[in-house]
C-alpha positions in Angstrom: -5.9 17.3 -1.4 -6.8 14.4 -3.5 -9.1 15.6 -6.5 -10.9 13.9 -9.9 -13.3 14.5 -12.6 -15.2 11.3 -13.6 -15.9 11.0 -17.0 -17.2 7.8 -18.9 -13.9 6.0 -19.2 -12.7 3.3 -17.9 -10.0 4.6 -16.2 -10.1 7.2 -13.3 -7.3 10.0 -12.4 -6.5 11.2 -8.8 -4.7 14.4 -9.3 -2.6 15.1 -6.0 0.0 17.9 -6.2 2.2 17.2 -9.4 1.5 13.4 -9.3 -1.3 11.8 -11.0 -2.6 8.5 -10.0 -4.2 6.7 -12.8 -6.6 3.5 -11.8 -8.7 1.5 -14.6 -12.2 0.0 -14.1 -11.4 -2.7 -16.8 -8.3 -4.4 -16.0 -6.1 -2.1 -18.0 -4.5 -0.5 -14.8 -4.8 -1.5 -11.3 -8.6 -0.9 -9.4 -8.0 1.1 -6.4 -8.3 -1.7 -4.6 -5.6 -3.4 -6.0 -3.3 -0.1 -5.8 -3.9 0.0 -1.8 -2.3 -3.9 -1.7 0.5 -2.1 -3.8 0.5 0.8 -1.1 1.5 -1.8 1.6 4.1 -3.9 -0.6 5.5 -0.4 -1.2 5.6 1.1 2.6 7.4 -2.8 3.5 10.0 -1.7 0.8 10.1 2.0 2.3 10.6 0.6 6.2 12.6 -1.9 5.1 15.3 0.8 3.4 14.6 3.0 6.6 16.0 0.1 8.9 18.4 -0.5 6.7 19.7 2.7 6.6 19.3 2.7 10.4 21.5 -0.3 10.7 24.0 1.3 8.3 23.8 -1.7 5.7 22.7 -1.8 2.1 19.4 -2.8 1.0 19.9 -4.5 -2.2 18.9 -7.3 -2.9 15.9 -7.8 -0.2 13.1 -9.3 -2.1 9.4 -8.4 -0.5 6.6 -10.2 -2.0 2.7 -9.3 -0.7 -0.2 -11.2 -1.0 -3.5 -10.8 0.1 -5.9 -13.9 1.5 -9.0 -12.7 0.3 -12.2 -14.3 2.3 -14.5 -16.8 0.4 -18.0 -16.7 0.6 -18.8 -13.0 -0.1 -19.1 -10.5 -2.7 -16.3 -8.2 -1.7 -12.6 -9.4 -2.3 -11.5 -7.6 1.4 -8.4 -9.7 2.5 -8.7 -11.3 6.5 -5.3 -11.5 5.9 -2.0 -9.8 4.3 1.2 -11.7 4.5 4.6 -9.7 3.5 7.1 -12.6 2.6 11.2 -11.1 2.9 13.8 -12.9 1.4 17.2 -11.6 2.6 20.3 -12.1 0.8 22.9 -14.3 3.0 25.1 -11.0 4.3 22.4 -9.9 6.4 22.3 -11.3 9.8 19.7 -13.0 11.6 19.4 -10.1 14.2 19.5 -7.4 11.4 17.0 -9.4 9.3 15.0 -9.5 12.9 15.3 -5.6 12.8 14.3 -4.8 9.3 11.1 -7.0 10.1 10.6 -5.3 13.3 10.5 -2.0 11.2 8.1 -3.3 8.3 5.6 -3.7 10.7 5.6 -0.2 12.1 4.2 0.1 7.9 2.3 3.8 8.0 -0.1 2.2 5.2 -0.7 -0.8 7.4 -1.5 1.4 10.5 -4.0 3.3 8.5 -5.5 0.1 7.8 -5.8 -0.8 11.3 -7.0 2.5 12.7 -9.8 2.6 10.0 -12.8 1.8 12.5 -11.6 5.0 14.4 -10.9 7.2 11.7 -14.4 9.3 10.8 -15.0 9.1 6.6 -17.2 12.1 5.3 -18.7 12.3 2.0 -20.3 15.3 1.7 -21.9 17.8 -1.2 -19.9 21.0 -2.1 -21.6 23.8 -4.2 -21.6 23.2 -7.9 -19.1 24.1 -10.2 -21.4 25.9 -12.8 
């Protein structure tokens, strides 16, 4: 479980297990926003080691850069698009770089993001902690 106590700062903690996941309100940190286009940059690199592995190569020296095309004309800064640019070094052939592609888009983080409009979000009161 995923837990935090707001205070007035202007950053906010997500305690989960052992690991806690700082996000700042005032450009000090990344918003949470900003942390979820990090989530998918980070599950390319995580697919991209897996197929690597797979494939029985090493992954150095792939290069993944993400970038989010944000829509104009509205308030909210939610991308209509998120392209994941790979640049391979020169061992790595065309139908391994094919592979390691293939696999990034299998992205758990991307998949979440797809299967939002079927996934049910409650936000609901608990009892007080007094």
């Amino acid at each position: 479980m995923y837990r935090l106590t707001l205070d007035d700062s202007n950053q906010i903690h997500v305690q989960y297990k052992n690991h806690r996941i700082s996000y700042g309100l005032d450009g000090s940190l990344p918003n949470p926003l900003e942390a979820t286009y990090a989530a998918l940059a980070g599950c390319a690199g995580v697919y991209s080691r897996k197929a690597c592995k797979l494939l029985g190569i090493a992954s150095e020296g792939i290069e993944i850069s993400c970038k989010p095309v944000v829509k104009t004309g509205g308030n909210l800064l939610v991308p209509s698009r998120f392209v994941t640019e790979v640049k391979f070094p020169e061992r790595i052939t065309s139908s391994q770089r094919q592979t390691i592609l293939n696999e990034i888009s299998r992205c758990a983080v991307k998949q979440l993001i797809h299967e939002g409009p079927t996934i049910e979000f409650l936000a609901k009161e608990t009892a007080s902690l007094e």
